[in-house]
C-alpha beads as a LAMMPS data file, in Angstrom:
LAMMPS data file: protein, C-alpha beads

282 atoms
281 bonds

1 atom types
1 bond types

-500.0 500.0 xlo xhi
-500.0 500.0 ylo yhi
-500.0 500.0 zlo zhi

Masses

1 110.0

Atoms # bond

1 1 1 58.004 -171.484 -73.798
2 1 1 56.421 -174.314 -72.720
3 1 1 58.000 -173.942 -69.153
4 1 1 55.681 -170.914 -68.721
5 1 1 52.680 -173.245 -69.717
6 1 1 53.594 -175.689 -67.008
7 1 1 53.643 -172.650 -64.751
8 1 1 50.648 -171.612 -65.361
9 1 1 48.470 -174.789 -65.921
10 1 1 49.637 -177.140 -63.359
11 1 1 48.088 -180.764 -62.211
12 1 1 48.843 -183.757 -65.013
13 1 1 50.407 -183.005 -68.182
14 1 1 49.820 -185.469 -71.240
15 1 1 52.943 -185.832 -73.640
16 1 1 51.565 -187.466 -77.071
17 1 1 53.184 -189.478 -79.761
18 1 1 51.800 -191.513 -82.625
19 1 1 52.496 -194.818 -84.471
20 1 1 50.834 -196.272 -87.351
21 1 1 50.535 -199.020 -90.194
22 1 1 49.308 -197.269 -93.349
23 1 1 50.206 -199.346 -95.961
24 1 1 49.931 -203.467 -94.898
25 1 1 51.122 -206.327 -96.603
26 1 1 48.424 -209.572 -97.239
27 1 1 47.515 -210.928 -93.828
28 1 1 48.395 -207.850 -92.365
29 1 1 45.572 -204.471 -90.789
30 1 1 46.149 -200.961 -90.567
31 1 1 46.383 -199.263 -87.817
32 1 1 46.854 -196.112 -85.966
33 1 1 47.547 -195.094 -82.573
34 1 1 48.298 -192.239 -80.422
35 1 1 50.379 -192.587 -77.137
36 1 1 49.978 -190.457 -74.208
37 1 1 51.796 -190.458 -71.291
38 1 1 50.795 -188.566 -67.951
39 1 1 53.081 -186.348 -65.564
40 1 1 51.589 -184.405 -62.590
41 1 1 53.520 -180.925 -63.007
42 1 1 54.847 -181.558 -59.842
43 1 1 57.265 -184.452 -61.438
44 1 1 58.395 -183.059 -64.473
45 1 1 61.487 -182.062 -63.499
46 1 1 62.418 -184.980 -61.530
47 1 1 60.799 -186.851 -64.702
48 1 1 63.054 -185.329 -67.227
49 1 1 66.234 -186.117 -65.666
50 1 1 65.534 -189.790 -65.118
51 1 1 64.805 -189.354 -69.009
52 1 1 68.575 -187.655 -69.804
53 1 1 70.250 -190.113 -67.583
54 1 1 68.666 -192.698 -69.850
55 1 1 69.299 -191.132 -73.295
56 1 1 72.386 -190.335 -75.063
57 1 1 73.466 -186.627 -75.150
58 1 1 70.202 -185.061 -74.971
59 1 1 68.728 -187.947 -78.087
60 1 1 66.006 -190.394 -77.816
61 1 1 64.642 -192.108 -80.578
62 1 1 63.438 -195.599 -80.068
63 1 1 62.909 -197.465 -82.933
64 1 1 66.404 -195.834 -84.370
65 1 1 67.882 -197.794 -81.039
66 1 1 66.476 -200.676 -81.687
67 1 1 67.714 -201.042 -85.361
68 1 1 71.042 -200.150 -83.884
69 1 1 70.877 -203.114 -81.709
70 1 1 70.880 -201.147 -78.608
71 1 1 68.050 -202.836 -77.276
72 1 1 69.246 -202.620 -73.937
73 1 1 68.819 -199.116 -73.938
74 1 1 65.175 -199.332 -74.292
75 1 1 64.528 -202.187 -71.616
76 1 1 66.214 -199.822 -69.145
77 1 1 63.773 -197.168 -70.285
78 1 1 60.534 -199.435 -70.110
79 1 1 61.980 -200.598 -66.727
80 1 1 61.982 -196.862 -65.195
81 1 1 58.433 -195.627 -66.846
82 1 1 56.871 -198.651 -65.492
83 1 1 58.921 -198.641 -61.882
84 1 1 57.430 -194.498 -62.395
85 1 1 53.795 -196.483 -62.695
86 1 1 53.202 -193.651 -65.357
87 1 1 49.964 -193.571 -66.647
88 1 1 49.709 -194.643 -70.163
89 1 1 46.796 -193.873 -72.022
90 1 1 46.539 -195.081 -76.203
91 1 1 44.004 -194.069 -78.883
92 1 1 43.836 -197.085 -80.941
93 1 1 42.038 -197.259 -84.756
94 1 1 42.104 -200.700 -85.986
95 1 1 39.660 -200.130 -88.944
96 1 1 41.702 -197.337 -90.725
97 1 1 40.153 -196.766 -93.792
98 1 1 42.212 -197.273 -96.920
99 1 1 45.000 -194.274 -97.858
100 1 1 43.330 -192.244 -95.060
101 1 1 46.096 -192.293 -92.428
102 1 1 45.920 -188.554 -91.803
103 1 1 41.399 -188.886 -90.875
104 1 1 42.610 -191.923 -88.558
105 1 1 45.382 -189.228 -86.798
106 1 1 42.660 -186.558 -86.228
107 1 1 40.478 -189.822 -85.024
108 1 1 42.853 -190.788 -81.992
109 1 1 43.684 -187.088 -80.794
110 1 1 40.348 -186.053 -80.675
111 1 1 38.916 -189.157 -78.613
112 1 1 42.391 -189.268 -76.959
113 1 1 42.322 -185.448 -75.938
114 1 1 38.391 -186.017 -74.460
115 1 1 39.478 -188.289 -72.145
116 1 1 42.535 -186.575 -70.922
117 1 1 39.879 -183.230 -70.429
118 1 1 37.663 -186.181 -68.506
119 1 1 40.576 -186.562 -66.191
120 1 1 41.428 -182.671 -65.900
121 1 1 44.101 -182.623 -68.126
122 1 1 44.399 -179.103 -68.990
123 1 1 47.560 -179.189 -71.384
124 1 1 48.427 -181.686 -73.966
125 1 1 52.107 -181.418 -75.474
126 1 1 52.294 -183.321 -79.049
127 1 1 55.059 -183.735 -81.063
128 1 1 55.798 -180.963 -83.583
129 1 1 55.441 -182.102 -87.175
130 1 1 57.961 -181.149 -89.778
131 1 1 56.133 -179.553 -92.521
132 1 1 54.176 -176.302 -92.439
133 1 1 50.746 -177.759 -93.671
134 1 1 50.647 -180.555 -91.260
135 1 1 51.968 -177.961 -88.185
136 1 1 48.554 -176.066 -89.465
137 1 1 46.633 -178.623 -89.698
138 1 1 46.542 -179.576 -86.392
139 1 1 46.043 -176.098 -84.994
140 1 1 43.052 -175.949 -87.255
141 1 1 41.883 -179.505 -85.792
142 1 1 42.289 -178.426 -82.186
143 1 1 40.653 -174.971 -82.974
144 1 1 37.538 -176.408 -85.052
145 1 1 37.273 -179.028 -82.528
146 1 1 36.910 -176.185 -79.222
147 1 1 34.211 -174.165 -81.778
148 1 1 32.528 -177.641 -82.141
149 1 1 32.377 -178.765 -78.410
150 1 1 34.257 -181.558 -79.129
151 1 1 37.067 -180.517 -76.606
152 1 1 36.225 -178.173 -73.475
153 1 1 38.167 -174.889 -74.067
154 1 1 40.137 -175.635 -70.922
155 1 1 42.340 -178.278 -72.731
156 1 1 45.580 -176.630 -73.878
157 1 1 47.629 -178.043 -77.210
158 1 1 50.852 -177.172 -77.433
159 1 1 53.101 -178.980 -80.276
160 1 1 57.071 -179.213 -79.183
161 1 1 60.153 -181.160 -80.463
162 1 1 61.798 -183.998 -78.270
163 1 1 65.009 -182.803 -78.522
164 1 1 63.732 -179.641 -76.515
165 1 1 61.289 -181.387 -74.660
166 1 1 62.825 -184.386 -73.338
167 1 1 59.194 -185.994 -71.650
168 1 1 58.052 -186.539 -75.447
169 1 1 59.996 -189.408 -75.277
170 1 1 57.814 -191.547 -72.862
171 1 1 55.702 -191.547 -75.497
172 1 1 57.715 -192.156 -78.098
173 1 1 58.955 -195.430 -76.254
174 1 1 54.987 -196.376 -75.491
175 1 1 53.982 -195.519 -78.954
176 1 1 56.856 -197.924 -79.997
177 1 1 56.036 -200.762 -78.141
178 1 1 52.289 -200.438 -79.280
179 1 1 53.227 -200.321 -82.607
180 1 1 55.784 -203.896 -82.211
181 1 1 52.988 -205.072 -79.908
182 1 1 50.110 -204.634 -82.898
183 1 1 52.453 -205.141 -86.026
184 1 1 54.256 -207.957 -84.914
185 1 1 52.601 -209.359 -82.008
186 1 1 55.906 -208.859 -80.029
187 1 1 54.717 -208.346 -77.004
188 1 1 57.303 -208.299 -74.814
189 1 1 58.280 -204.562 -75.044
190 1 1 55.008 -203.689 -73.690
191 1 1 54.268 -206.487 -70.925
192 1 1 55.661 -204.155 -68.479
193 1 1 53.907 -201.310 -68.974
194 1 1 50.627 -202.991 -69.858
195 1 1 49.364 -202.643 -65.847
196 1 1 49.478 -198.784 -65.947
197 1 1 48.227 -199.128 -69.659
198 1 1 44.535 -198.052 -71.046
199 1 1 43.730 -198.564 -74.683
200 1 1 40.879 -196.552 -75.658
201 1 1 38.941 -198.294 -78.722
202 1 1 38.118 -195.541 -81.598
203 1 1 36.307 -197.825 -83.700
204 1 1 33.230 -197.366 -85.260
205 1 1 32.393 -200.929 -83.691
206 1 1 33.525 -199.957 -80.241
207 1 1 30.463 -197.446 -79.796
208 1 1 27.230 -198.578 -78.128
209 1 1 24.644 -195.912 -77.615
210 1 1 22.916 -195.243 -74.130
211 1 1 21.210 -192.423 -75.379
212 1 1 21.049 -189.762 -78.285
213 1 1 24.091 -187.411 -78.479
214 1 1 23.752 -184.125 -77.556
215 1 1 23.534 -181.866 -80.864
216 1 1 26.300 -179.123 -81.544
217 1 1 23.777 -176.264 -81.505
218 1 1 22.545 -177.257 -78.161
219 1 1 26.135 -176.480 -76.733
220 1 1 26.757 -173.226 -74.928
221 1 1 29.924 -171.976 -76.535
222 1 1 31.024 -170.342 -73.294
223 1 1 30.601 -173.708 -71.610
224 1 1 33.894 -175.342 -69.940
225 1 1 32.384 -178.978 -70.625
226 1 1 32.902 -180.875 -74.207
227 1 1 29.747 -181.398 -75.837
228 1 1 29.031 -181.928 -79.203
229 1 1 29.073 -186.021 -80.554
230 1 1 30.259 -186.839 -76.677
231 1 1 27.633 -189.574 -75.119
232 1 1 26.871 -189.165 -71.390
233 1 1 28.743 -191.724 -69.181
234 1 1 31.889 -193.414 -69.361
235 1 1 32.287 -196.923 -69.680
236 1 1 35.243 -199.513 -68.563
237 1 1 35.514 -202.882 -69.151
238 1 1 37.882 -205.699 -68.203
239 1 1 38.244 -206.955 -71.782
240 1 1 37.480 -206.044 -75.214
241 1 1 34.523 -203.361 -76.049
242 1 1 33.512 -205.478 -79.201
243 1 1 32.474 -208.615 -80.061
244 1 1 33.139 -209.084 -83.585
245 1 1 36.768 -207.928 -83.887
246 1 1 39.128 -210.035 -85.705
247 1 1 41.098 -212.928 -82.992
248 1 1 44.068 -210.956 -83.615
249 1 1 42.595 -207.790 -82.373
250 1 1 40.741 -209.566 -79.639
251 1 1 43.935 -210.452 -78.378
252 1 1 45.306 -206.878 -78.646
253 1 1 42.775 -205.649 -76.616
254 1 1 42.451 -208.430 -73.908
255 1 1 46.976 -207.695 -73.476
256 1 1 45.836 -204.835 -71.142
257 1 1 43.675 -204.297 -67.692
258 1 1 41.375 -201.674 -68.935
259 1 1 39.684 -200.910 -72.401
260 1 1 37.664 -197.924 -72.466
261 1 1 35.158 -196.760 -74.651
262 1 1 35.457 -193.593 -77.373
263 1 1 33.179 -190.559 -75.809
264 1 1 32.610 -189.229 -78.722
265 1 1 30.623 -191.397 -81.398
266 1 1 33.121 -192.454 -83.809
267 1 1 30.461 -192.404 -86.759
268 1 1 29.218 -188.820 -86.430
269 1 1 33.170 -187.675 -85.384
270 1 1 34.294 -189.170 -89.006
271 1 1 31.910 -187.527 -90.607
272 1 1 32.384 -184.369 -88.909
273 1 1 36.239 -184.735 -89.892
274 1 1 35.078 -185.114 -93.346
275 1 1 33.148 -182.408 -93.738
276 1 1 35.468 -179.789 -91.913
277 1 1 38.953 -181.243 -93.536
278 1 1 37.617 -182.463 -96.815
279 1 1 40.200 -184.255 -99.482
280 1 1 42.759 -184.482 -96.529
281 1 1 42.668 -188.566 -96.576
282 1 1 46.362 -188.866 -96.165

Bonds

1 1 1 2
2 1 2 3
3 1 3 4
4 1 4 5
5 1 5 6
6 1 6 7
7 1 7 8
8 1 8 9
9 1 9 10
10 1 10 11
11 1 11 12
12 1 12 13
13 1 13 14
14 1 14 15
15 1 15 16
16 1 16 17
17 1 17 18
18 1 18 19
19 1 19 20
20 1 20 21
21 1 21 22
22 1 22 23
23 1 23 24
24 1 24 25
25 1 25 26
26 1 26 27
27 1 27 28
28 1 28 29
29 1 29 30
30 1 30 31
31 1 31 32
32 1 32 33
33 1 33 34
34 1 34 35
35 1 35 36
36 1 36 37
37 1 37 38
38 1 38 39
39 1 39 40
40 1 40 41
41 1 41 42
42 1 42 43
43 1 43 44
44 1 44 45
45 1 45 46
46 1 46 47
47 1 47 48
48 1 48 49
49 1 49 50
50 1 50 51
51 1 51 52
52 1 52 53
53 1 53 54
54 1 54 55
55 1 55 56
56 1 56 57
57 1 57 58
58 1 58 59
59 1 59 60
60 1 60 61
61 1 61 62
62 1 62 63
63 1 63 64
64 1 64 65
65 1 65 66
66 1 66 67
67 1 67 68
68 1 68 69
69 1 69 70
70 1 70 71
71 1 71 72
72 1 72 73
73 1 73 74
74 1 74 75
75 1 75 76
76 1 76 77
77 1 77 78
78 1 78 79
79 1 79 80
80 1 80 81
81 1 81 82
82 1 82 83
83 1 83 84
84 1 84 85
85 1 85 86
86 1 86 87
87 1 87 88
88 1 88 89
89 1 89 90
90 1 90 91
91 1 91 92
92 1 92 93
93 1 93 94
94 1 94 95
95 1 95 96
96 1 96 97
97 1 97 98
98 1 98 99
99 1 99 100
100 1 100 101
101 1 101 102
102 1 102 103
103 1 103 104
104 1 104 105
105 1 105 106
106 1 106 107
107 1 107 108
108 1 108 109
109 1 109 110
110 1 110 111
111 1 111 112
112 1 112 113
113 1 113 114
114 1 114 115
115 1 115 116
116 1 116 117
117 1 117 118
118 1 118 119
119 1 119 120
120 1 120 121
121 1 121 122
122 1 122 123
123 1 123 124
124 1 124 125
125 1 125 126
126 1 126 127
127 1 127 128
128 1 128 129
129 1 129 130
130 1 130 131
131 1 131 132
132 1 132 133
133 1 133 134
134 1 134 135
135 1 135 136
136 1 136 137
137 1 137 138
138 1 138 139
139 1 139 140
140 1 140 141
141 1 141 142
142 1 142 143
143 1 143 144
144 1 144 145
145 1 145 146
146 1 146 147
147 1 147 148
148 1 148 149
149 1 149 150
150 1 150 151
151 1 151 152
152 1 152 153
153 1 153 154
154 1 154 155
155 1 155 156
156 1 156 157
157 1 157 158
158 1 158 159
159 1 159 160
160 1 160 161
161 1 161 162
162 1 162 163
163 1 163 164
164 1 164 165
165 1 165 166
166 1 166 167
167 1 167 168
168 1 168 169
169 1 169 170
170 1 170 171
171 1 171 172
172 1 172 173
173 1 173 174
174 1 174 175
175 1 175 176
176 1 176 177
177 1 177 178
178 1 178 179
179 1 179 180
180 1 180 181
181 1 181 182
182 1 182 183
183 1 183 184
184 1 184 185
185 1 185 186
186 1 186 187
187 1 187 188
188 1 188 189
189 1 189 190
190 1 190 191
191 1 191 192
192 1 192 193
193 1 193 194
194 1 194 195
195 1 195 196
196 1 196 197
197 1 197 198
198 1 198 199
199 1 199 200
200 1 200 201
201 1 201 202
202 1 202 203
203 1 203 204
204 1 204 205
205 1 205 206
206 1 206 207
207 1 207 208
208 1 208 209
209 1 209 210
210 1 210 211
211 1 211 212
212 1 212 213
213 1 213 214
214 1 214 215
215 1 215 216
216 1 216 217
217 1 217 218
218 1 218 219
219 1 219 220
220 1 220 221
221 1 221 222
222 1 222 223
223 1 223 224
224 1 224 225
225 1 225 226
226 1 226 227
227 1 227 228
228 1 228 229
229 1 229 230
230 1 230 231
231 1 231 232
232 1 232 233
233 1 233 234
234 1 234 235
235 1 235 236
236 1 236 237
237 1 237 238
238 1 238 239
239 1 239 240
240 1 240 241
241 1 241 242
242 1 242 243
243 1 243 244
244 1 244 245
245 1 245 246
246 1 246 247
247 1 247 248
248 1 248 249
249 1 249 250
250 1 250 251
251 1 251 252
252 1 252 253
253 1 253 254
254 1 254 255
255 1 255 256
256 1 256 257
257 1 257 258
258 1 258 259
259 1 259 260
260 1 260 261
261 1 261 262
262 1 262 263
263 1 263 264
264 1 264 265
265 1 265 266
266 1 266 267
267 1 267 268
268 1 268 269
269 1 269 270
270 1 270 271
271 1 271 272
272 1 272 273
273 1 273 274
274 1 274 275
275 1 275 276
276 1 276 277
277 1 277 278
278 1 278 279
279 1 279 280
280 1 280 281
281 1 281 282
């Protein structure tokens, strides 16, 4: 099926993955991320079989390698993705409220998914959840989010499996070596991707007004563009977006080239997930 959307949708095609830290230990942060990585349509085939060559019968699951010792396997794999300069892009919460994994998910996919629709990314393939209410769920968060004009109606979600779509693995691999990267502060898994690497900062800290958001009712529902809590203008910077992170989290944040800033406000978009997904905290 999803060779059909390919077909149809062409130019880059973001395959997403998430890792997290619900539940830390004393001296420890939550955390949750989303991992996207970017393949022009063009390269997907060629993509996917540098993938198979690399896995083992059609199987790819990194952090299962890794307890099985086969780190070797997953150097190879970080040494072709960044030799493949593929564009990396990573949602990053670092102030996940208590229990509320699931509203720091919806966070990262919808400030994730706005800038992928910034760079005319038209579909988005995430990894399929298992259960029924969680596959729903995020249908229901994509949907709301179009009605909103949170996301332009030209991005396409699409949730598949990685055993049937081999390309989820990039991220699984990137969303891996954020995770040992922010858990552990082992970051040697993801020093050689960090040059084709962009962490985009979801915090509520992160977010420095230039000017009043647009309001939801002022957005034309036939309108291609994402409106809604999104800010006008992009900002990059060489470093961290905030000042008064944690040292730890500086450091996370200085690891990579660029750090961009959430476009929508991540105040009004946690409210907004509040109010449309109420008593869904975890």
């Amino acid at each position: 099926m999803l060779e059909g959307h390919y077909a149809r949708y062409g130019g880059l095609v973001a395959f997403l993955d998430e890792s997290y830290r619900a539940d830390p230990r004393d001296g420890e942060f939550p955390f949750y991320t989303v991992s996207a990585t970017l393949v022009h349509s063009d390269a997907l085939e060629e993509t996917r079989r540098a993938y198979l060559d690399l896995g083992i019968g059609g199987w790819w699951h990194t952090a299962e390698l890794y307890e099985r010792g086969e780190g070797w396997r997953i150097r190879d794999f970080i040494g072709l993705v960044a030799q493949q300069k593929t564009p990396i892009l990573v949602a990053a919460q670092l102030h996940m409220l208590k229990n509320a994994p699931e509203q720091a998910r919806r966070e990262c996919l919808l400030q994730l998914c706005a800038h992928l629709a910034d760079r005319n990314c038209r579909l988005v393939v995430y990894e399929r959840r298992h259960a029924i209410n969680e596959r729903n769920s995020d249908a229901s968060l994509f949907q709301k989010a179009k009605a909103f004009g949170l996301l332009p109606r030209t991005v396409n979600t699409f949730s598949g499996h990685p055993g049937a779509e081999n390309l989820l693995w990039g991220p699984d691999l990137a969303g891996w070596a954020m995770r040992r990267h922010l858990a552990l502060a082992d970051s040697v898994w993801v020093k050689p991707l960090a040059p084709h690497v962009e962490v985009i900062d979801v915090s509520e800290a992160s977010w420095v007004k230039k000017k009043k958001p647009e309001s939801a009712a002022a957005n034309d529902s036939g309108s291609e563009s994402s409106a809604g809590l999104k800010d006008e203008g992009r900002y990059r910077s060489p470093g961290p977006s905030i000042a008064h992170h944690g040292r730890s989290e500086q450091a996370i944040f200085t690891s990579f080239h660029v750090t961009s800033k959430p476009l929508h406000d991540p105040v009004d978009l946690s409210l907004w997930l509040s109010v449309s997904f109420p008593g869904t905290t975890t």
